[in-house]
N, C-alpha and C positions, 0 to 999 in steps of 0.2 A: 300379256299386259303386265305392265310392271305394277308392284304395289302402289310406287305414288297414284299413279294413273288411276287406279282402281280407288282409293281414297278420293281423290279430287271428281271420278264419278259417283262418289258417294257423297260427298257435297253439294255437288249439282243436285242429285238427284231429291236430295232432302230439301233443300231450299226451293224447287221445284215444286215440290209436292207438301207442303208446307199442312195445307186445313188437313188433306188423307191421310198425312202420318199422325197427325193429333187426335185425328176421329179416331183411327184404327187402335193407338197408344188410349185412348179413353174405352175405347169398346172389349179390348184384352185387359184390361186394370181393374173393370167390372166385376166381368166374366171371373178373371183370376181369384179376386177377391170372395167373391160367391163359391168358387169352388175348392179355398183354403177355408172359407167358414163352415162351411159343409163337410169337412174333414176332420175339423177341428171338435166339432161336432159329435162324429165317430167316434172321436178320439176318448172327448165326456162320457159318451153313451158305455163304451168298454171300461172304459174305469171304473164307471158308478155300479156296472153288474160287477166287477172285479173283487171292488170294495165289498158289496154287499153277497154276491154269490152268486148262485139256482139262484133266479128271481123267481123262478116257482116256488120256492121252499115255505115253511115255515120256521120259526124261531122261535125256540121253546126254552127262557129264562127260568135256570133253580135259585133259589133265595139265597139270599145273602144273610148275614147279620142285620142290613139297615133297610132289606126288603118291605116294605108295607101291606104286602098281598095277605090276602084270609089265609091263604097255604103255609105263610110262614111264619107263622107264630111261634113257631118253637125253633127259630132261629134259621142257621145256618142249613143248608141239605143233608142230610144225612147219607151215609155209605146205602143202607136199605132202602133210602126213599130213591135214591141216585136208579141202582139195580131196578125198582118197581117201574120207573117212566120208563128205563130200557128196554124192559120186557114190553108193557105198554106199545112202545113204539115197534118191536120187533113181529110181533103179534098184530097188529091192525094190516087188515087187507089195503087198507087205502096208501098206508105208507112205503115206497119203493124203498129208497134207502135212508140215512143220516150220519151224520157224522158231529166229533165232539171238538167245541170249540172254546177251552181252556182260558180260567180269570186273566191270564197273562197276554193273550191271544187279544182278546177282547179290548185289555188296556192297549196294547198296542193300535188296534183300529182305531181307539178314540183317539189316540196322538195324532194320529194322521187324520184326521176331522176336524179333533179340535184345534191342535197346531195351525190351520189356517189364517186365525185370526187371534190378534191380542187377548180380546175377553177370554176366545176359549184356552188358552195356555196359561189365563189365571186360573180357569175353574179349575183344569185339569193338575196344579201344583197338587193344591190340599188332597188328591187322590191318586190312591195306589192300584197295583193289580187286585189287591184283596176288594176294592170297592165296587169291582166288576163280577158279574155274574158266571157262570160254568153255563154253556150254553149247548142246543144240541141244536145242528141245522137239520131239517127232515126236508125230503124229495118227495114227492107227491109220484104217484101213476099218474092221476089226472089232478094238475092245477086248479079244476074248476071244485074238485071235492074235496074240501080241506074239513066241512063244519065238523064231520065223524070225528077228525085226528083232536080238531078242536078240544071238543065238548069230552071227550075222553081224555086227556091231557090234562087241561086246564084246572080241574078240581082236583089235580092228586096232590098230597101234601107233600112239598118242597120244591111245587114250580111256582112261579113268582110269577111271569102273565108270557104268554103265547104273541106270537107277532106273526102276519102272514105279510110276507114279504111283495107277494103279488100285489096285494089289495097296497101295500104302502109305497109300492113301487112303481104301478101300473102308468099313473096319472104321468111322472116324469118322466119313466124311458117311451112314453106316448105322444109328450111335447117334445123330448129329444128326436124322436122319429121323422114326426111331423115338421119337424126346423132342417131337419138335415135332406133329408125330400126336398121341400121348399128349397133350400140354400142351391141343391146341386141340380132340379131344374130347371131354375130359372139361370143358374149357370149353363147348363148345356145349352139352351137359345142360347144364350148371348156367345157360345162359343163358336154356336154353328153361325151367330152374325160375324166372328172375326174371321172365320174360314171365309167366308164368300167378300167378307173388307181386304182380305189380302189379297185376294183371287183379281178381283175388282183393281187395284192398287197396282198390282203387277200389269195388268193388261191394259189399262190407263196409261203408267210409265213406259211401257213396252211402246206402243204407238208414239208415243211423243219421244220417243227414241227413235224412231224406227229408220231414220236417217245414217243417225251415229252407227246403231247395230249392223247397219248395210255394210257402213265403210269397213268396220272391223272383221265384218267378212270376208272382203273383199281381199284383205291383208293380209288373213291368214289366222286371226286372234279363233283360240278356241271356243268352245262352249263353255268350260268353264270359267274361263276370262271371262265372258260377256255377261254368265249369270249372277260371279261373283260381287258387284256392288248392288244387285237387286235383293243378293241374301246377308250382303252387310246391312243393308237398310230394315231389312226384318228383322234379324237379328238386335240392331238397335233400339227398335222397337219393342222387341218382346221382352227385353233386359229392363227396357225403363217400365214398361207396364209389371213387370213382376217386382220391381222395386217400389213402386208403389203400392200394391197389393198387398206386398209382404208390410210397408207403412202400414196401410190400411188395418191388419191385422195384430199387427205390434200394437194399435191406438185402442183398438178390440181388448185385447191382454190386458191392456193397463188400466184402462178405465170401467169395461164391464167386467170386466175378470176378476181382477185385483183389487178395484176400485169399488165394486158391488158385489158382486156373486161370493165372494169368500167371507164378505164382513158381514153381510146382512142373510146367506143362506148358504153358511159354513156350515149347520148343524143337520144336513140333507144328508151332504154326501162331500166326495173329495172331489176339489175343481181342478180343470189341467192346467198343465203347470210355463214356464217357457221354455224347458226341452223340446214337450210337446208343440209348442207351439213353433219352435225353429224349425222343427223335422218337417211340418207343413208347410213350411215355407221352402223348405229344400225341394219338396214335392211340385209347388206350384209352381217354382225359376223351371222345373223340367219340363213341366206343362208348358209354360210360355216358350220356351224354344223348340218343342214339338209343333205348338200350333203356328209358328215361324217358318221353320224351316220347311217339313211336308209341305203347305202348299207352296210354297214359294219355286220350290224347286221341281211340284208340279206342273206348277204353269209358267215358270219360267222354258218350259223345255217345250210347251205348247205354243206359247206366243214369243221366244225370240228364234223360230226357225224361218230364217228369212233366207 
């Protein structure tokens, strides 16, 4: 079958099929969009342990100069108070390992925090690495026993205050969980409803074909000929449904994204960014021409064996 032919069956066939193809382009733009949000999701959830670490950990602040804690009265940490928490920490059964995470280290995290938003790239001007703390991340055996590391810790002179990263974490990467669950299964219904709408779609247009497909049998047109404007028209389909999706997600970025979540709850954690958000979209055009092609080409081989 020549191209033209196959294009002007793919005319027919969309004008034909006119409400099907719109249901089915609404039912994959759904689906698509549920399952780049859902990803996108991932994407937060890895960043915010990235940022932060072990979410098991604790975080064990030594004073500064401008520290206010009981510990730091006498300024800045000392070399021997630095050595006493190490020993401390190397010594406690409860502690697996730690690791040290340098004033410079530290100001660089707040760039990337604060930098999201206007306000915090004013605060962050008037401060240098020196205004950041020397910090040591501790790893737990067991996350659920921190109070020992705690309560031994926190009173020696030149730590500034203890942070248990679970307890400050727990809450968000719990609703990040819970959204990315949510997002991806009510994504899979609706993808298994586009599997059985194309399914549906093909076996519909197949019988209302089932004349034309005779004659080009008759004539000698291969199997690929005949499948080919069935897998144009999905292909159509799945191109505009992920072009929408991907809208969908772009309006996502801009508005909750950029529009809320960096301005009002930049001080959490770091939000994703629109690399991230392209790459999910790159992810979801492949989706939508998976869930295109496969069945179409399943049941195209089903129902045009005439």
């Amino acid at each position: 079958m020549p191209l033209a032919s196959a294009l002007k069956e793919l005319g027919s066939g969309l004008t034909r099929n006119k409400s099907m193809s719109i249901s089915l382009i609404v039912t994959m733009t759904v689906s698509l969009l549920l399952a780049s949000l859902g990803l996108l999701i991932q994407s937060q959830a890895d960043r915010t342990e990235r940022y932060f670490g072990d979410r098991l950990q604790l975080q064990v602040n030594l004073c500064t100069k401008n520290s206010p804690g009981a510990n730091c009265l006498g300024g800045v940490v000392t070399v021997d108070q630095k050595q006493a928490v190490q020993q401390a920490l190397n010594t406690n059964p409860e502690v697996k390992n730690f690791n040290t995470r340098k004033p410079a280290d530290n100001y660089e995290q707040a760039r990337a925090l604060l930098g999201q938003t206007d306000t915090g790239r004013k605060q962050l001007e008037t401060l240098g690495p020196e205004a950041f703390p020397e910090s040591y991340f501790v790893t737990l055996n067991d996350p659920r026993k921190f109070d020992g590391v705690v309560s031994q810790v926190s009173g020696m002179d030149g730590v500034g205050n203890v942070n248990s990263l679970r307890k400050l974490l727990g809450p968000l990467f719990e609703m990040l969980d819970k959204m990315r669950w949510a997002a991806l299964g009510t994504s899979l219904l609706l993808i298994v409803a586009a599997i059985l709408q194309v399914s549906n779609t093909i076996r519909m247009t197949a019988y209302a074909r089932r004349r034309e497909i005779g004659i080009m049998r008759l004539v000698g047109a291969s199997s690929w000929h005949i499948q080919l404007p069935f897998i144009l028209e999905s292909l159509i389909a799945a191109l505009i449904s992920a072009f929408l999706a991907s809208a969908g997600l772009a309006a996502f970025m801009y508005f909750v994204v950029y529009g809320y979540l960096r301005n009002t709850l930049g001080q959490i954690t770091t939000w994703v960014n629109w690399s991230e958000a392209v790459t999910v979209m790159g992810y979801t055009t492949a989706l939508a021409l998976l869930l295109a092609l496969i069945p179409t080409l399943v049941m195209t081989r089903k129902y045009l064996d005439v």
